[in-house]
C-alpha positions in Angstrom: -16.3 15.6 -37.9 -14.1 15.4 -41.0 -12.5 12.0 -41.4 -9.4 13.7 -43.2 -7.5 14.3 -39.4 -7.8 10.6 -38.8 -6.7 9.9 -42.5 -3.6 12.3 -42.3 -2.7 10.7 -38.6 -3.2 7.0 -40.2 -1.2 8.1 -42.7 1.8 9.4 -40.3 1.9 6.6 -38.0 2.7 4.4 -41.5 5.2 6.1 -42.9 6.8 6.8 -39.2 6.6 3.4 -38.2 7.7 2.4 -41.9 10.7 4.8 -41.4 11.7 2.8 -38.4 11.6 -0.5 -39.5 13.8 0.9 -42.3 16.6 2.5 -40.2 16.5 -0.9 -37.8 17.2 -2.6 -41.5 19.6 -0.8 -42.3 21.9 -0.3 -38.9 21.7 -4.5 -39.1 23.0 -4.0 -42.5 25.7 -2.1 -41.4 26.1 -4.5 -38.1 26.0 -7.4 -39.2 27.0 -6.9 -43.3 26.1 -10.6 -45.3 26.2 -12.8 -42.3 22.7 -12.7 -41.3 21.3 -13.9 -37.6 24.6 -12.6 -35.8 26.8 -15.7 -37.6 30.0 -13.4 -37.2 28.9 -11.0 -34.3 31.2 -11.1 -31.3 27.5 -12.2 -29.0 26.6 -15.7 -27.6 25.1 -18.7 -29.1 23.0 -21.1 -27.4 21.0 -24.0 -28.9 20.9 -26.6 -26.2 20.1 -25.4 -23.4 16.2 -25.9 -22.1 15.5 -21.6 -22.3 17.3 -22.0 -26.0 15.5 -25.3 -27.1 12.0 -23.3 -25.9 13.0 -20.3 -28.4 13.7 -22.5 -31.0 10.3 -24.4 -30.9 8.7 -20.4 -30.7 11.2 -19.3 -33.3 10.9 -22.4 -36.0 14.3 -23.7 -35.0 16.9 -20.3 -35.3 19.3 -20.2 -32.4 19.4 -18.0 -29.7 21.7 -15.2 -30.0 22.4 -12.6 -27.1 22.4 -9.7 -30.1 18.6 -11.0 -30.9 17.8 -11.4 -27.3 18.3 -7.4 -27.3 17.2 -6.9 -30.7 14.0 -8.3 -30.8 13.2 -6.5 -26.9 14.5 -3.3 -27.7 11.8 -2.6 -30.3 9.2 -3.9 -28.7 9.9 -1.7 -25.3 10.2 1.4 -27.6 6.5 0.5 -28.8 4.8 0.9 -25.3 6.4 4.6 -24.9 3.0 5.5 -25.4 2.0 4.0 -22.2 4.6 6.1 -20.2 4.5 9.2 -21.7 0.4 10.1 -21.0 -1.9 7.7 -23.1 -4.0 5.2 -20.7 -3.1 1.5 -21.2 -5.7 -1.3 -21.5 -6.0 -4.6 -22.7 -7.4 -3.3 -25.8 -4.6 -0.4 -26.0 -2.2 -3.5 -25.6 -3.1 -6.2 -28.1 -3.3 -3.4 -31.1 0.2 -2.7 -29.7 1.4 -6.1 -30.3 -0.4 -6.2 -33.7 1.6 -3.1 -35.0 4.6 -4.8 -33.3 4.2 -8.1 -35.2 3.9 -6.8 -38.6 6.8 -3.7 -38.1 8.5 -7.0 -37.1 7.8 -8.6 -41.0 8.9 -5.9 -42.5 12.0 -5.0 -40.8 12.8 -8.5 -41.3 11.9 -8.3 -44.9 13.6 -4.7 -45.8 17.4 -6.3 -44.6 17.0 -9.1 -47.4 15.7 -6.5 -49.5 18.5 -3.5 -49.1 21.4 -6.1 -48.2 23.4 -6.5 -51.0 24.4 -9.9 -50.2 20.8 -11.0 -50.9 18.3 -8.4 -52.2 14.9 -9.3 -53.8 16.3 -12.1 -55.8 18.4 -14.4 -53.6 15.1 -14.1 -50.7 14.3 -17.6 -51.3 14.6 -21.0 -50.1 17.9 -22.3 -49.8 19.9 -18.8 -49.6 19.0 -17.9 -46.2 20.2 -20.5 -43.4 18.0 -19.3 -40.0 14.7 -19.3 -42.3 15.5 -22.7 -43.3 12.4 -24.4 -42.8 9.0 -24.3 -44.6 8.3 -21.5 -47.5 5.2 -20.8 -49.2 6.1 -19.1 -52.4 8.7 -16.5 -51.9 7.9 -16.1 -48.1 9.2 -18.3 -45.3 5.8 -19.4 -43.1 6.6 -17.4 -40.0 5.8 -14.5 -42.4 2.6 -15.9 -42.4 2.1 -16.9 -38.7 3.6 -13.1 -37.8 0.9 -11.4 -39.9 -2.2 -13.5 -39.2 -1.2 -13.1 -34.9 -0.9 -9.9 -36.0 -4.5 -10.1 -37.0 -5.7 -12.2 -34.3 -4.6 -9.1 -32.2 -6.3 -6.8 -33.5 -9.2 -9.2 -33.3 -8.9 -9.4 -29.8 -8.3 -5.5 -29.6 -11.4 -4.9 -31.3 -13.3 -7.4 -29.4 -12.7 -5.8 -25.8 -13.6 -2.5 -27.6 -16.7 -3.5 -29.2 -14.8 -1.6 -32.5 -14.5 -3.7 -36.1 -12.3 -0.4 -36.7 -9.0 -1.6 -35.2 -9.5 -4.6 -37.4 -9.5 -2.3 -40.6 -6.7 -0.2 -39.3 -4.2 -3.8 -38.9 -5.9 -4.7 -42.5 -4.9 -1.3 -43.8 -1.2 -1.1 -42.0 -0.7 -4.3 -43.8 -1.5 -2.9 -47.0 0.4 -0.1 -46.9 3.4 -1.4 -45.6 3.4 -4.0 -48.5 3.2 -0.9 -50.8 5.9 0.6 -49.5 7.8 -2.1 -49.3 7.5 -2.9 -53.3 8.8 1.2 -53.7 11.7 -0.2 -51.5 12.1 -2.8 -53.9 12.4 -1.0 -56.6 14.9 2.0 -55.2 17.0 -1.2 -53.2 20.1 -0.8 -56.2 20.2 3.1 -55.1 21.4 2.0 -51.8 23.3 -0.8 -52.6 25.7 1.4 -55.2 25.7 3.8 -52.0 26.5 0.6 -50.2 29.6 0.1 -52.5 30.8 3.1 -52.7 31.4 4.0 -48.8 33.0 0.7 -49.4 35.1 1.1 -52.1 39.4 0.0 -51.9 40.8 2.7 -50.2 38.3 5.0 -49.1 38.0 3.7 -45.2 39.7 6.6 -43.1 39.4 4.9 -39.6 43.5 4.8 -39.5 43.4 8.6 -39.1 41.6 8.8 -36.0 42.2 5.2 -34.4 45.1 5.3 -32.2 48.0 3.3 -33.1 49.0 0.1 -31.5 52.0 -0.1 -29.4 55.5 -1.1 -31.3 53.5 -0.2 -34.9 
């Protein structure tokens, strides 16, 4: 058989799951504006609690937010539709689904930094971004790192119960090609950040016209 059908539905699932973590990037953006990790979102807070001290030990020390409590489930219910809609679920079926979930989970992460125009490529760093306030290596913050390589360790286990070195390639290769894409992102970020600005700009918001108007105004 021809390997080009497998190529062209390799190729689909990246720039579909690529298109997602984009559009959950950018609905933050538009959420949560500079303020990163919720700071200004009307959601809870909790760091002292024992259920919030256990999050922060799994989560290198960021609080626990109700907005993230959603936020981080919502996606990773939307990745087992699969498993409701028809296509058989197994042990294997499930770690390569929690692979794919770790890394889309990197690079959503890393597109909002990119596209926000409070930060973009050059303030990602050390010292600019409060939650990831702990140990970098480079220009990444380590749970970059620890995402991909459980990512990895996944797929290991994913290829193990199939006896298939393939889904290890396949995690290798989603990888790459969500780096690559994410470098194009780079590099087209000030085309949405002057879009940004100008949906923004002094006297263009038109919410007055439709909002209805408080008593005695």
């Amino acid at each position: 058989m021809s390997p080009c059908p497998s190529v062209a539905a390799f190729a689909l699932r990246v720039l579909f799951l690529f298109g997602y973590a984009l559009l959950f990037a950018t609905v933050e953006i538009e959420i949560e504006g500079p303020h990163g990790w919720a700071e200004r979102l009307p959601t809870w807070f909790r760091i002292t609690p024992p259920y919030a001290r256990l999050y922060r030990v799994f989560m290198r020390g960021k609080p626990l937010t109700g907005y993230h409590a959603v936020m981080f489930v919502l996606p990773l219910w939307s990745f087992h539709f699969g498993f409701v809609s028809g296509l058989p679920w197994s042990w294997a079926a499930e770690a390569a689904t929690l692979a794919a979930y770790m890394i889309w989970c990197v690079t959503w992460d890393l597109l909002w930094f990119i596209l926000n125009p409070r930060f973009g490529w050059g303030r990602f760093r050390k010292g600019e971004v409060w939650w990831h306030g702990r140990t970098w290596i480079g220009r990444f913050p380590v749970d970059y790192y620890s995402a991909i390589a459980g990512s990895l360790v996944f797929a290991g286990l994913a290829s193990f119960a199939r006896g298939d070195l393939g889904v290890v390639a396949r995690q290798a290769a989603l990888i790459a090609a969500f780096a690559g894409l994410t470098l194009l992102t780079v590099a087209a970020a000030p085309i949405y950040m002057r879009w940004y600005a100008h949906m923004r700009r002094p006297g263009s918001d038109e919410r007055e016209l439709c909002l209805p108007k408080e008593p005695g105004s």
